[in-house]
Jmol script that loads the backbone (N, CA, C; Angstrom):
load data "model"
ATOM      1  N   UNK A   1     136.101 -40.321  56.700  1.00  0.00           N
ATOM      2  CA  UNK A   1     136.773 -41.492  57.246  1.00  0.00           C
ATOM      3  C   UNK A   1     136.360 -41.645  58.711  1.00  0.00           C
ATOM      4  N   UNK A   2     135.971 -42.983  58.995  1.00  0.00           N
ATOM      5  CA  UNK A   2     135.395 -43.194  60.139  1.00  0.00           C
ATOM      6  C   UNK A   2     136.861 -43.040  61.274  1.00  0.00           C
ATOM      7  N   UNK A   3     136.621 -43.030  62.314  1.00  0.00           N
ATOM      8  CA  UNK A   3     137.960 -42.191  63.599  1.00  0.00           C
ATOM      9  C   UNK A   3     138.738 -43.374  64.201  1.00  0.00           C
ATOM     10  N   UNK A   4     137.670 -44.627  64.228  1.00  0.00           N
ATOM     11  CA  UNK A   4     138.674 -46.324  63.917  1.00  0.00           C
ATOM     12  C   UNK A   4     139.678 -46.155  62.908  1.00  0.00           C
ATOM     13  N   UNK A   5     139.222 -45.748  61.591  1.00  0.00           N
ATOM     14  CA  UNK A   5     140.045 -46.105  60.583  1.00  0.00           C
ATOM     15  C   UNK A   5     140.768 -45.048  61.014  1.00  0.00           C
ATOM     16  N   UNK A   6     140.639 -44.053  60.741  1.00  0.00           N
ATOM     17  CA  UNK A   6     141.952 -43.278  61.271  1.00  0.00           C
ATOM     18  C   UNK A   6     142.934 -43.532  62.509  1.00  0.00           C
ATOM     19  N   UNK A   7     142.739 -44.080  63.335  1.00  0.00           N
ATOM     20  CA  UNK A   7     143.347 -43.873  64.262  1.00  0.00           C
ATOM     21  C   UNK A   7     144.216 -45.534  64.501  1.00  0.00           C
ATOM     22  N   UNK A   8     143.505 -46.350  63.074  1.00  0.00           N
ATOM     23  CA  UNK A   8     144.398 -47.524  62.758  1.00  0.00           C
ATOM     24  C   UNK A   8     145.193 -47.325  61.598  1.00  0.00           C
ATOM     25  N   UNK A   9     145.344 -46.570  60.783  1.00  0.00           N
ATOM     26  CA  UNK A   9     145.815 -46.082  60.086  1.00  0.00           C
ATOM     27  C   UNK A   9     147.321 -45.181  60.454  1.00  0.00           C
ATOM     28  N   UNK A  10     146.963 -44.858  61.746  1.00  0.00           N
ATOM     29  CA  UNK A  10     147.505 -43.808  62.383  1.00  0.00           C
ATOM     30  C   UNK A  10     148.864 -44.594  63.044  1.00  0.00           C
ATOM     31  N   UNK A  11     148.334 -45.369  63.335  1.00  0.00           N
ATOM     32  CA  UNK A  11     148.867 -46.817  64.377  1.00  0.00           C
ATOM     33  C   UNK A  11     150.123 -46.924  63.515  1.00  0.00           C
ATOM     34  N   UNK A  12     149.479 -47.614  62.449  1.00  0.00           N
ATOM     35  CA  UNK A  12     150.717 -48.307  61.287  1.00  0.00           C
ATOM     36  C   UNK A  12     151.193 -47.523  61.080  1.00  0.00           C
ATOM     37  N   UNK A  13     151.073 -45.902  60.843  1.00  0.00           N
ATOM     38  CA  UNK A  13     152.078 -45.395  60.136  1.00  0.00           C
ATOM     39  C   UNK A  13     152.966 -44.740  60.903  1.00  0.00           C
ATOM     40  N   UNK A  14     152.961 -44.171  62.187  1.00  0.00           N
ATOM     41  CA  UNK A  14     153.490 -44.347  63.346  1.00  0.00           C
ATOM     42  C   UNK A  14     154.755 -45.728  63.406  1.00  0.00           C
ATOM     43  N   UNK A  15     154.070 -46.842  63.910  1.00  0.00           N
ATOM     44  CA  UNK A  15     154.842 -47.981  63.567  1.00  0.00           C
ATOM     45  C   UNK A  15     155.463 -47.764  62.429  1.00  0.00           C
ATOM     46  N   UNK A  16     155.339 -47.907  61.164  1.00  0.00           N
ATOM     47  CA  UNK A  16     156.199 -47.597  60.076  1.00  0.00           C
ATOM     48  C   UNK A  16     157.237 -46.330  59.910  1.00  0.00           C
ATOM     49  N   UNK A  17     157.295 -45.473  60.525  1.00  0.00           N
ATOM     50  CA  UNK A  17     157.978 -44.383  60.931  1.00  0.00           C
ATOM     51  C   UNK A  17     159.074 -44.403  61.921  1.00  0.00           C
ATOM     52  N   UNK A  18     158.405 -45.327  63.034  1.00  0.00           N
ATOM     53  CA  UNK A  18     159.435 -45.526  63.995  1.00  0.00           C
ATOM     54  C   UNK A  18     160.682 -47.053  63.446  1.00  0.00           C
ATOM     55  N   UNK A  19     159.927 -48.127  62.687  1.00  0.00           N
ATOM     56  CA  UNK A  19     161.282 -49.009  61.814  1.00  0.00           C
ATOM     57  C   UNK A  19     162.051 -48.372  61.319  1.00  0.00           C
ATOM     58  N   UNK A  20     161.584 -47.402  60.288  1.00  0.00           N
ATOM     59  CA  UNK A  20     162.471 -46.763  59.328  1.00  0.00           C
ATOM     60  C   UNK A  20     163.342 -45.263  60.035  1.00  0.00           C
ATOM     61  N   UNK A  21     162.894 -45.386  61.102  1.00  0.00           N
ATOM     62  CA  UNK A  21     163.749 -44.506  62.146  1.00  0.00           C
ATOM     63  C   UNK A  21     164.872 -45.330  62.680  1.00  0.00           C
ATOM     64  N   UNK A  22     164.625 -46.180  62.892  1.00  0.00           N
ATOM     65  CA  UNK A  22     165.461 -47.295  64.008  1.00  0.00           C
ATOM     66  C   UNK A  22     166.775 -47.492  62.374  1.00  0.00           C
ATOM     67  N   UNK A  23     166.377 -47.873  61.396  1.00  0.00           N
ATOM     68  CA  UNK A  23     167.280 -47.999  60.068  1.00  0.00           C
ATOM     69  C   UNK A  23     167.818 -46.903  59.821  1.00  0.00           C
ATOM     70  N   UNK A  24     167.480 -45.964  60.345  1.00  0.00           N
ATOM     71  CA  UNK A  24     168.390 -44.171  60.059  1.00  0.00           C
ATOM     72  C   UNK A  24     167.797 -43.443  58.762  1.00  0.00           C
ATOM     73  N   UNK A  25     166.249 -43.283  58.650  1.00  0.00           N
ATOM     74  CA  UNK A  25     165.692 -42.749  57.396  1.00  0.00           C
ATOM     75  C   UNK A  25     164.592 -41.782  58.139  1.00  0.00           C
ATOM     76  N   UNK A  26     164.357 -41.076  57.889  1.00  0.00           N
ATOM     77  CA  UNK A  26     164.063 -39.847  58.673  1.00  0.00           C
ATOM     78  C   UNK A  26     162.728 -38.906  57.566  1.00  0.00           C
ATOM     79  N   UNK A  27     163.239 -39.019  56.122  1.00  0.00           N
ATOM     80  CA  UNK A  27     162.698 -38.347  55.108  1.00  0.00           C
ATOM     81  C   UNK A  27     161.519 -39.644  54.473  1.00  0.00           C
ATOM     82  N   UNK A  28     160.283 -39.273  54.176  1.00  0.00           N
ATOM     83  CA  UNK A  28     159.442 -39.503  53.483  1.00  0.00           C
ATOM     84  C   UNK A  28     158.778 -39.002  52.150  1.00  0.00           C
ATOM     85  N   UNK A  29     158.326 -39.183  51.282  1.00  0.00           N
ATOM     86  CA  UNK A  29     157.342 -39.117  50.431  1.00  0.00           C
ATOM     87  C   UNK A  29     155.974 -39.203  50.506  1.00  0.00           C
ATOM     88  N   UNK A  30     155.428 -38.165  50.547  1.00  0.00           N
ATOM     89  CA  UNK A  30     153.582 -38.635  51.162  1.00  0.00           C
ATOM     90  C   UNK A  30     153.574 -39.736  50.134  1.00  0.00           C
ATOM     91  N   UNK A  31     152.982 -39.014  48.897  1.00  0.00           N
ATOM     92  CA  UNK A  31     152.942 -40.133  47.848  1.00  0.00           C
ATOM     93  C   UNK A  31     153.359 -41.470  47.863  1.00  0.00           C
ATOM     94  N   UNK A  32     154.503 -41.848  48.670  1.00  0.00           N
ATOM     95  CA  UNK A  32     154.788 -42.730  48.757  1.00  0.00           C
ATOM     96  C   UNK A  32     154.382 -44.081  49.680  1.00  0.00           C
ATOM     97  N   UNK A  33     154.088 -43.170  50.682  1.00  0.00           N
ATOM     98  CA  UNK A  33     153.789 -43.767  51.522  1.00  0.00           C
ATOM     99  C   UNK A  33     152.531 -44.355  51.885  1.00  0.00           C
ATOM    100  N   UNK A  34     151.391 -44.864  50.800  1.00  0.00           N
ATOM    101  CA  UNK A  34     150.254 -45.644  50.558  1.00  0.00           C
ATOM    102  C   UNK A  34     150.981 -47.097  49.825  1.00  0.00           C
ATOM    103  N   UNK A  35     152.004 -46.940  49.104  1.00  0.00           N
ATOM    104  CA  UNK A  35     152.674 -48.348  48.320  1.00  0.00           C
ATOM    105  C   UNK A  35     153.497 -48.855  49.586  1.00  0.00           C
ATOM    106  N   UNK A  36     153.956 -48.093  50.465  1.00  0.00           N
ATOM    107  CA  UNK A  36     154.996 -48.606  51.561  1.00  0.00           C
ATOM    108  C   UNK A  36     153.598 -49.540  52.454  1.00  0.00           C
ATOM    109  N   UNK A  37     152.924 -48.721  52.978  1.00  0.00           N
ATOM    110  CA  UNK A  37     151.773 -49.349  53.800  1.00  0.00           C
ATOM    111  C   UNK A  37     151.072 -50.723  53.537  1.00  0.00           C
ATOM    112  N   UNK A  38     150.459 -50.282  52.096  1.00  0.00           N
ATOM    113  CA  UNK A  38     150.213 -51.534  51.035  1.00  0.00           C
ATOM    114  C   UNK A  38     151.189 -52.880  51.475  1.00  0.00           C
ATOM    115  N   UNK A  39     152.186 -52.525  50.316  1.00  0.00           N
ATOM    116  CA  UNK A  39     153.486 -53.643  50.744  1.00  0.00           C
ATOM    117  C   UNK A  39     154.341 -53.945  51.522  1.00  0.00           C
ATOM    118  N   UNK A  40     153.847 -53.312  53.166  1.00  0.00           N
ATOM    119  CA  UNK A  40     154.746 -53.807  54.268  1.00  0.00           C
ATOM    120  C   UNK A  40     153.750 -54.297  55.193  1.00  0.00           C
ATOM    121  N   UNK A  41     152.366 -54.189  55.168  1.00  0.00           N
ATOM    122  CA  UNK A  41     151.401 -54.015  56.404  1.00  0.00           C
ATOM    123  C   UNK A  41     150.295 -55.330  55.623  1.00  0.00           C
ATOM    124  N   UNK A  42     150.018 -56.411  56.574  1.00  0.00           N
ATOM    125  CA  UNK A  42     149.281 -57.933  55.442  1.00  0.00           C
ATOM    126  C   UNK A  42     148.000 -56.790  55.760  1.00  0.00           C
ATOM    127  N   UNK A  43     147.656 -56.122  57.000  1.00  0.00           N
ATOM    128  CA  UNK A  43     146.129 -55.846  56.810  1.00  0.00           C
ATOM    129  C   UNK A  43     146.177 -54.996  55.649  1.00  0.00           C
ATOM    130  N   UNK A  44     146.841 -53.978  55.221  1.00  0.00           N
ATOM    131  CA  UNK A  44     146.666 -53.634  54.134  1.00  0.00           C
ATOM    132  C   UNK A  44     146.915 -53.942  53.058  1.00  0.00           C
ATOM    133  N   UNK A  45     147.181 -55.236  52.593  1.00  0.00           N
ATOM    134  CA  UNK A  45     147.917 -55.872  51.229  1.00  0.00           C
ATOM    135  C   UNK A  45     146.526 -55.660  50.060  1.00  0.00           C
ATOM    136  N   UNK A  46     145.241 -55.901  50.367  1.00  0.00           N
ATOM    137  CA  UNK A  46     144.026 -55.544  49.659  1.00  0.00           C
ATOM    138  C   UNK A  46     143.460 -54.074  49.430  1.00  0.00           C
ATOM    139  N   UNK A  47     143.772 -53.116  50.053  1.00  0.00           N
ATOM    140  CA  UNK A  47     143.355 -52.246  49.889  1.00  0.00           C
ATOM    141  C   UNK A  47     143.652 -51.420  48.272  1.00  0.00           C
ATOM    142  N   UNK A  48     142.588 -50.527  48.333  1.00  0.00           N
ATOM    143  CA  UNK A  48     142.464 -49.700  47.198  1.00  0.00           C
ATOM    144  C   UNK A  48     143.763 -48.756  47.480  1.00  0.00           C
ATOM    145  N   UNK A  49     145.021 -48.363  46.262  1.00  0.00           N
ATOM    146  CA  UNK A  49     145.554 -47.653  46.166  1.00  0.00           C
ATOM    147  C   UNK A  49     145.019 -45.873  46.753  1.00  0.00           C
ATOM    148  N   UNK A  50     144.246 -45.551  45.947  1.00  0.00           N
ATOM    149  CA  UNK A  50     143.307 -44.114  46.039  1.00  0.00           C
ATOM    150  C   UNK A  50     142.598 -43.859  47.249  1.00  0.00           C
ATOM    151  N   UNK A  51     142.081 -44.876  47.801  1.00  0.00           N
ATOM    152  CA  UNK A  51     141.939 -45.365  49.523  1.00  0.00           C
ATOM    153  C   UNK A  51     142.559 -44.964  50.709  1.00  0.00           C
ATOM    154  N   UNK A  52     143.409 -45.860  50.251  1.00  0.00           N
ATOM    155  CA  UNK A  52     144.937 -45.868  51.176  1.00  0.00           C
ATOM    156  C   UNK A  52     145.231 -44.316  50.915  1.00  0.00           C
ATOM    157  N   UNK A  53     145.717 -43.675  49.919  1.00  0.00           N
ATOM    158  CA  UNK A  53     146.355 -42.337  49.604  1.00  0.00           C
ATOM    159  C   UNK A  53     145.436 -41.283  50.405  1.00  0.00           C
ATOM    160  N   UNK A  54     144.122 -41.389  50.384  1.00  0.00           N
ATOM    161  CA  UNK A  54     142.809 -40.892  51.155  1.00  0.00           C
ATOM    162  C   UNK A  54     143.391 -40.434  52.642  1.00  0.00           C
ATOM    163  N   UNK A  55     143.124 -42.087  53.434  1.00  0.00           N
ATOM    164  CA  UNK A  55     143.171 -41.737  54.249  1.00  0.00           C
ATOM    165  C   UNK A  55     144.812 -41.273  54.931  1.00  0.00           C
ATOM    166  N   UNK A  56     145.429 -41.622  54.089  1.00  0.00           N
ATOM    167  CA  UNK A  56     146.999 -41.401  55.206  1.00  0.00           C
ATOM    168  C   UNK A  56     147.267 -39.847  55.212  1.00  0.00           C
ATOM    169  N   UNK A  57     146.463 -39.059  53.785  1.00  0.00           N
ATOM    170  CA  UNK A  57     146.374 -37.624  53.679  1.00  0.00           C
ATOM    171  C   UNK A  57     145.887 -37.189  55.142  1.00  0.00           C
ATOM    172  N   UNK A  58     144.454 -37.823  55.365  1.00  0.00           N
ATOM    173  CA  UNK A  58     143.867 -37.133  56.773  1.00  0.00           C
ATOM    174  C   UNK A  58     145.105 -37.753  57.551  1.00  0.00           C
ATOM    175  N   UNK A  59     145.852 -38.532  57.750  1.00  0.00           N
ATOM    176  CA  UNK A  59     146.201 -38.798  59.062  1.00  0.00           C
ATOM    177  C   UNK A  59     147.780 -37.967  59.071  1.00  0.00           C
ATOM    178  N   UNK A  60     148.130 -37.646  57.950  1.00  0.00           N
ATOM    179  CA  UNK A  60     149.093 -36.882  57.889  1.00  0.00           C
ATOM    180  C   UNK A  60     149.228 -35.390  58.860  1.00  0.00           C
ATOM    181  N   UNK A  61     148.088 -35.310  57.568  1.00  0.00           N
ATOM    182  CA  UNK A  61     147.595 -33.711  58.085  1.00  0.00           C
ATOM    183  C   UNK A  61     147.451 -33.439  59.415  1.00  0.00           C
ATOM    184  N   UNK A  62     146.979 -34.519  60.282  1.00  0.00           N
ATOM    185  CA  UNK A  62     146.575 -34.254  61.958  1.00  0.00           C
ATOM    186  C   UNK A  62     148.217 -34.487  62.510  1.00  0.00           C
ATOM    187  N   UNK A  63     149.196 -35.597  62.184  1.00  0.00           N
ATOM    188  CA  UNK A  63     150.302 -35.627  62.711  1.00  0.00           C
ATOM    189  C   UNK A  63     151.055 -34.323  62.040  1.00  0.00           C
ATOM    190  N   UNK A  64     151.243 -33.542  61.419  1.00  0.00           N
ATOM    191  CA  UNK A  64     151.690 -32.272  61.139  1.00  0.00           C
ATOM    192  C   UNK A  64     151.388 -31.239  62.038  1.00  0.00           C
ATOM    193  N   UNK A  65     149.856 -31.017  62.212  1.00  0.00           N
ATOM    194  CA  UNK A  65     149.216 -29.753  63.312  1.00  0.00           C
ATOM    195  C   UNK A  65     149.625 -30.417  64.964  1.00  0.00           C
ATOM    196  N   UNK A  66     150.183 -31.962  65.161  1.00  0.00           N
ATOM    197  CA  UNK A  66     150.440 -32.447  66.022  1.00  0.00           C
ATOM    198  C   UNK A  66     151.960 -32.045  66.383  1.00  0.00           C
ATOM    199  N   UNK A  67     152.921 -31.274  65.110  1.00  0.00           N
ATOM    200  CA  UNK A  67     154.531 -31.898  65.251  1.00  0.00           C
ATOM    201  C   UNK A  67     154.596 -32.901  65.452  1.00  0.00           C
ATOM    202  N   UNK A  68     154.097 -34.036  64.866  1.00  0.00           N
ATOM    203  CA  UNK A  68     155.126 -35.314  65.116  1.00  0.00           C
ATOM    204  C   UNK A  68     155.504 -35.468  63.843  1.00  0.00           C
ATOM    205  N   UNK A  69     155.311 -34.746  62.713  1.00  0.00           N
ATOM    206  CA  UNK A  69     156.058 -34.576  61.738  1.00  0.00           C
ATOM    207  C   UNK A  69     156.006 -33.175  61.127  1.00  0.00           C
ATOM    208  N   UNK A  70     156.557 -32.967  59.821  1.00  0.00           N
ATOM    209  CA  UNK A  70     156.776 -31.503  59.354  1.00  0.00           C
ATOM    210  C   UNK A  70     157.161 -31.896  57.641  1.00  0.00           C
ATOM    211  N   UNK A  71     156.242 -31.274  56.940  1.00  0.00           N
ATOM    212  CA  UNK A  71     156.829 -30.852  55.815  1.00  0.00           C
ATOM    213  C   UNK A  71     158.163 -29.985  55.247  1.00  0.00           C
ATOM    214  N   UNK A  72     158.907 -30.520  54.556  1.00  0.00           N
ATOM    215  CA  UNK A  72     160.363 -29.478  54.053  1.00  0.00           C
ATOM    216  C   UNK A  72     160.095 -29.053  52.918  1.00  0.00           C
ATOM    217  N   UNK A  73     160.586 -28.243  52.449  1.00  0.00           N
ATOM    218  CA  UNK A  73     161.009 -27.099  51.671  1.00  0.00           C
ATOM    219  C   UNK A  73     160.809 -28.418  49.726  1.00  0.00           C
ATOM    220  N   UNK A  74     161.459 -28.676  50.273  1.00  0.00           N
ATOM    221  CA  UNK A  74     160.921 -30.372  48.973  1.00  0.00           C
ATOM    222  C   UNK A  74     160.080 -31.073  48.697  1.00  0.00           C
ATOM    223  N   UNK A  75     158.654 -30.466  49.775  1.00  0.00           N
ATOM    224  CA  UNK A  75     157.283 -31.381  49.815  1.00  0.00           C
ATOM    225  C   UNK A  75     157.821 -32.526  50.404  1.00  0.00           C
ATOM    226  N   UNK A  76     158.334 -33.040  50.899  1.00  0.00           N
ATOM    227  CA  UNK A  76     158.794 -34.563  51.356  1.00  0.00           C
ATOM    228  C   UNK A  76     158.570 -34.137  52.968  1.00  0.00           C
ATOM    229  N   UNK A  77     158.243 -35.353  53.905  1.00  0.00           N
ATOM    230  CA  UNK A  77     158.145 -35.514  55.400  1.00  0.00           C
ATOM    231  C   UNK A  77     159.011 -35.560  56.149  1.00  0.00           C
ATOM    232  N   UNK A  78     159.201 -35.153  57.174  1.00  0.00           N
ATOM    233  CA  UNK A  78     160.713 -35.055  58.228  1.00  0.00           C
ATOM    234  C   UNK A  78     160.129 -35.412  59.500  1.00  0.00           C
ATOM    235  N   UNK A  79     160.542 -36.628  60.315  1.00  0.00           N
ATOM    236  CA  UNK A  79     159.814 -36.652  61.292  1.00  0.00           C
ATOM    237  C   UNK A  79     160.730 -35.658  62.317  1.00  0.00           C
ATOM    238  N   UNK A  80     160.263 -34.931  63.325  1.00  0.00           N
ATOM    239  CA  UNK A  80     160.496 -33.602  63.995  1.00  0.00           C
ATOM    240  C   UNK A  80     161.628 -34.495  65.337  1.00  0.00           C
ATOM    241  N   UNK A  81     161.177 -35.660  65.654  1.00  0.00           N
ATOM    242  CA  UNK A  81     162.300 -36.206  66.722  1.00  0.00           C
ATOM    243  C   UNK A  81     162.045 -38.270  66.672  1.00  0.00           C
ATOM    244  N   UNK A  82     162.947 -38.808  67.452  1.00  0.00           N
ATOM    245  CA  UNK A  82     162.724 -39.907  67.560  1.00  0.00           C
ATOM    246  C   UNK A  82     161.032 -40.470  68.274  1.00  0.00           C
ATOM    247  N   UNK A  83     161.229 -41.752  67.777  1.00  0.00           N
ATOM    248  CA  UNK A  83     159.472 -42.452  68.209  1.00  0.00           C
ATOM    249  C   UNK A  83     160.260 -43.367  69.145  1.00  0.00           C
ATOM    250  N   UNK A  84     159.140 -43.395  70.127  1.00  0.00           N
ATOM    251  CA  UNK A  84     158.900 -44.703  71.391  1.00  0.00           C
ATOM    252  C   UNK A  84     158.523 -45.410  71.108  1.00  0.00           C
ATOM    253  N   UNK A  85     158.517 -46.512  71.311  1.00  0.00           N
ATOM    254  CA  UNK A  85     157.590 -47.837  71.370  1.00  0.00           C
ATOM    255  C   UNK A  85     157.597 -47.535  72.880  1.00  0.00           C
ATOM    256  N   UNK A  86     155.985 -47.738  73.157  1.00  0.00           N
ATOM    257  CA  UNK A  86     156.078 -47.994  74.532  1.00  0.00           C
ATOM    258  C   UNK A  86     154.721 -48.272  74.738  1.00  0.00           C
ATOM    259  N   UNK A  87     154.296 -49.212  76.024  1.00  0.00           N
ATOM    260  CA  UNK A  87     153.388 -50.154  76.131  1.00  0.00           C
ATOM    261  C   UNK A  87     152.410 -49.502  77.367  1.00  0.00           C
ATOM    262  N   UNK A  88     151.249 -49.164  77.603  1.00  0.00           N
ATOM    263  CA  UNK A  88     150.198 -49.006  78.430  1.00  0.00           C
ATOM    264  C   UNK A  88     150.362 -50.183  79.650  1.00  0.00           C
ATOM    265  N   UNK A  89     150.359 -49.447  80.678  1.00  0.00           N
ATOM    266  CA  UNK A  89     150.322 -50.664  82.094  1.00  0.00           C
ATOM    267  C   UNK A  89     149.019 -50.350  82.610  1.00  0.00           C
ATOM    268  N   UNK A  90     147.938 -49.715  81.932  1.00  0.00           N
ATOM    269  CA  UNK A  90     146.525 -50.345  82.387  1.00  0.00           C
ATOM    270  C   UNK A  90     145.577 -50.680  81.447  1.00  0.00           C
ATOM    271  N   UNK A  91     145.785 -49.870  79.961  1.00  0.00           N
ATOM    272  CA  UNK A  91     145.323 -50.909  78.833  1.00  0.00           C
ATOM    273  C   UNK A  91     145.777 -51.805  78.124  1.00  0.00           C
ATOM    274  N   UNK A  92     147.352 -51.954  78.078  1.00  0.00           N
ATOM    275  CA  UNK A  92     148.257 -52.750  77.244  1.00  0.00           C
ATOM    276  C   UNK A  92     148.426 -52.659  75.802  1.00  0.00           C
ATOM    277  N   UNK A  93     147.991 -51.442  75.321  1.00  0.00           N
ATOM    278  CA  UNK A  93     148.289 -50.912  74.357  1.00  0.00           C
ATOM    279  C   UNK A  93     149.450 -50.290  73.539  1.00  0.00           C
ATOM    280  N   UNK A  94     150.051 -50.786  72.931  1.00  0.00           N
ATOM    281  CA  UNK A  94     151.466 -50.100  72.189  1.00  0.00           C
ATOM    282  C   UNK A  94     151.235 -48.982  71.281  1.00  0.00           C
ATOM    283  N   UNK A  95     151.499 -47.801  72.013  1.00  0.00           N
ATOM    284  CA  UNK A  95     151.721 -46.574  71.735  1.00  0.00           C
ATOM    285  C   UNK A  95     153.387 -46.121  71.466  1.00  0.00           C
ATOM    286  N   UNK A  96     153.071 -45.382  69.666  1.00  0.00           N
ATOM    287  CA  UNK A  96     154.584 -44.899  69.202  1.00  0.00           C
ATOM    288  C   UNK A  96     154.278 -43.264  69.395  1.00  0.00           C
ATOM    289  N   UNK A  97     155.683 -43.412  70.066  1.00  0.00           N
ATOM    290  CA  UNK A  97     155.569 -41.607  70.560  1.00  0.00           C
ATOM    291  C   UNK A  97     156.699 -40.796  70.070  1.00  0.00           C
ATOM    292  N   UNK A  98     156.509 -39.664  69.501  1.00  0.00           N
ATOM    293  CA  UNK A  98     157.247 -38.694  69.456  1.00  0.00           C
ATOM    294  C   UNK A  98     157.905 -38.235  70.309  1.00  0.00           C
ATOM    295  N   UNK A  99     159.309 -37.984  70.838  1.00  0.00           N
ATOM    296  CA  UNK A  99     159.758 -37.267  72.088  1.00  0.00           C
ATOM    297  C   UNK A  99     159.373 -36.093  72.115  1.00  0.00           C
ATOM    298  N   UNK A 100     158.584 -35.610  71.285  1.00  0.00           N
ATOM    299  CA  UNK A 100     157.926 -34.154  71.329  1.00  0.00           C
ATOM    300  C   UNK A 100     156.446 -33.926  71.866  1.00  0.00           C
ATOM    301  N   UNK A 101     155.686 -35.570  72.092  1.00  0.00           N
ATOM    302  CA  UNK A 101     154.720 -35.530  72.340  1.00  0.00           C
ATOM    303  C   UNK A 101     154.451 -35.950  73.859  1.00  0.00           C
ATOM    304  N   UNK A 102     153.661 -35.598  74.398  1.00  0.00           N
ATOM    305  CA  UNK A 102     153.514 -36.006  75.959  1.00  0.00           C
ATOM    306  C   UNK A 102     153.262 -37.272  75.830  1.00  0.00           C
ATOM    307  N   UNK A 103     153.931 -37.880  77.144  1.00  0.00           N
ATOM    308  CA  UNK A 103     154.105 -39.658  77.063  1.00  0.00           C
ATOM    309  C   UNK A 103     152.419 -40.115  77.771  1.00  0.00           C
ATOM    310  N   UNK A 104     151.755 -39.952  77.055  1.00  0.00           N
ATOM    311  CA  UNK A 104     150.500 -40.419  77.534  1.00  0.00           C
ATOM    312  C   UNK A 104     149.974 -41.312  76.435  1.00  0.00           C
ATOM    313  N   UNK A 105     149.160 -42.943  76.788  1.00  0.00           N
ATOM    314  CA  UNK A 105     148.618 -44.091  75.518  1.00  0.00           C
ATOM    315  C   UNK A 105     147.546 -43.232  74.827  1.00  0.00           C
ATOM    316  N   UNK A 106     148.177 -43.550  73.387  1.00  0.00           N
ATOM    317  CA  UNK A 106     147.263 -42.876  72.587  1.00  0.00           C
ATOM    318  C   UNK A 106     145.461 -43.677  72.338  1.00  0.00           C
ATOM    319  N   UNK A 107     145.567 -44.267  73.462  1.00  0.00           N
ATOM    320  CA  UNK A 107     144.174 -45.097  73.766  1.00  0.00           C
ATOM    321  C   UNK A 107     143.522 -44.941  74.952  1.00  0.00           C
ATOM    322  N   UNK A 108     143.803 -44.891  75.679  1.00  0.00           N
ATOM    323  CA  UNK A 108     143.328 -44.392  77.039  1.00  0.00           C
ATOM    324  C   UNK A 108     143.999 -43.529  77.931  1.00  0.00           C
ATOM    325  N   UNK A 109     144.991 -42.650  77.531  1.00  0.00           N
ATOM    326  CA  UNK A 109     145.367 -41.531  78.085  1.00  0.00           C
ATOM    327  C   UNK A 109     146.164 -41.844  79.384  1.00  0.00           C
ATOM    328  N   UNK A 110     146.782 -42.773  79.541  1.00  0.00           N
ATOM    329  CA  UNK A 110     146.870 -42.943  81.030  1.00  0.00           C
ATOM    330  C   UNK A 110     148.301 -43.028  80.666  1.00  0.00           C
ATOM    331  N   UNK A 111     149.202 -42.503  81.694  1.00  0.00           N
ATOM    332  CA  UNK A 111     150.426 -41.924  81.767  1.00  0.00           C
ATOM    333  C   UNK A 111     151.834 -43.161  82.254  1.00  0.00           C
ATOM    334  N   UNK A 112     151.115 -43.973  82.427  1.00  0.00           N
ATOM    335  CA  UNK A 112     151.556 -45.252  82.991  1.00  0.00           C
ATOM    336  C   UNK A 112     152.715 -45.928  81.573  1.00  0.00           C
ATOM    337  N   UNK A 113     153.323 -45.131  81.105  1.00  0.00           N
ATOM    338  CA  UNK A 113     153.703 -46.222  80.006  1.00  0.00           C
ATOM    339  C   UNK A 113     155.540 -46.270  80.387  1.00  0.00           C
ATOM    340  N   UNK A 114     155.643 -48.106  79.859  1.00  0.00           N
ATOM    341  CA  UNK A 114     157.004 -48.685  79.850  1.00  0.00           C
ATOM    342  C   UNK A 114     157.398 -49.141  78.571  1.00  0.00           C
ATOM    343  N   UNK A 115     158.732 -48.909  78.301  1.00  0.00           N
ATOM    344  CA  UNK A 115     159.373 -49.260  77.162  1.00  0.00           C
ATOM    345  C   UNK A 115     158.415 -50.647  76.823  1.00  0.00           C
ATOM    346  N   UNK A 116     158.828 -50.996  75.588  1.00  0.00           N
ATOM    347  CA  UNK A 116     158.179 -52.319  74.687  1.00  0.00           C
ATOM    348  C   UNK A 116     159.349 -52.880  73.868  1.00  0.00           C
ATOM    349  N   UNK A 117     159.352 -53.904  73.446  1.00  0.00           N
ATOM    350  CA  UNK A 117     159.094 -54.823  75.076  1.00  0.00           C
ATOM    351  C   UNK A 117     160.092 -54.192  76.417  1.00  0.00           C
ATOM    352  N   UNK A 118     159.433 -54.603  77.637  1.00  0.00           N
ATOM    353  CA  UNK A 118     160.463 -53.755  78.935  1.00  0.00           C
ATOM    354  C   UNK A 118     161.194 -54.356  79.080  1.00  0.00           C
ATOM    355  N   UNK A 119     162.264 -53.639  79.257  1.00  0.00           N
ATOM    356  CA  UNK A 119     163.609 -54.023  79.342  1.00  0.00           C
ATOM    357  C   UNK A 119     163.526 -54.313  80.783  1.00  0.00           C
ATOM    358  N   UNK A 120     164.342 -55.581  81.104  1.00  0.00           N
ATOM    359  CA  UNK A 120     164.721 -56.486  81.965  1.00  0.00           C
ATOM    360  C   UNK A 120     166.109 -55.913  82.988  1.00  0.00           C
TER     361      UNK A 120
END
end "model"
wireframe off; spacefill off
backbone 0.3
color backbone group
């Protein structure tokens, strides 16, 4: 898998982690979570099932050795703490963060980041 696709892949499911955080759901299904992507995300509404399942495996696997999530005792996903939305003030990039992860844009590294949208 090319490191674009991963790291857009990575994006959404991040984003999709942090909604279903904000709704109070915490537990995942890997398995599941290629039909969630599919049918919540339009860029992915075409994609290949077996595809999709592909790559969210690699992107799993790196957010696990990352802690921003953790496998339980049930095979099912636990994310390890709440996600940020928060926005880059020199690339403008929306980066979702783990409170476990250092607050730096997962695009250009730069430490500069404010809530999304900033609060007034």
């Amino acid at each position: 898998m090319l490191d674009i696709q991963a790291n857009e892949v990575e994006w959404y499911l991040r984003d999709h982690f942090f909604r279903q955080f904000n709704q109070g759901r915490q537990y995942f299904k890997k398995e599941l979570l290629a039909d969630d992507m599919i049918s919540l995300y339009f860029r992915y509404r075409n994609s290949n099932l077996q595809d999709m399942n592909d790559m969210i495996t690699a992107v799993v696997e790196n957010l696990i050795s990352r802690q921003v999530i953790k496998k339980t005792e049930n095979n099912s996903l636990e994310l390890t703490s709440r996600f940020s939305r928060l926005q880059c003030s020199k690339c403008f990039y929306i980066s979702y963060l783990n409170s476990n992860e250092p607050r730096n844009c997962l695009r250009c590294s730069s430490n500069e980041l404010h809530d999304f949208p900033k609060k007034r």
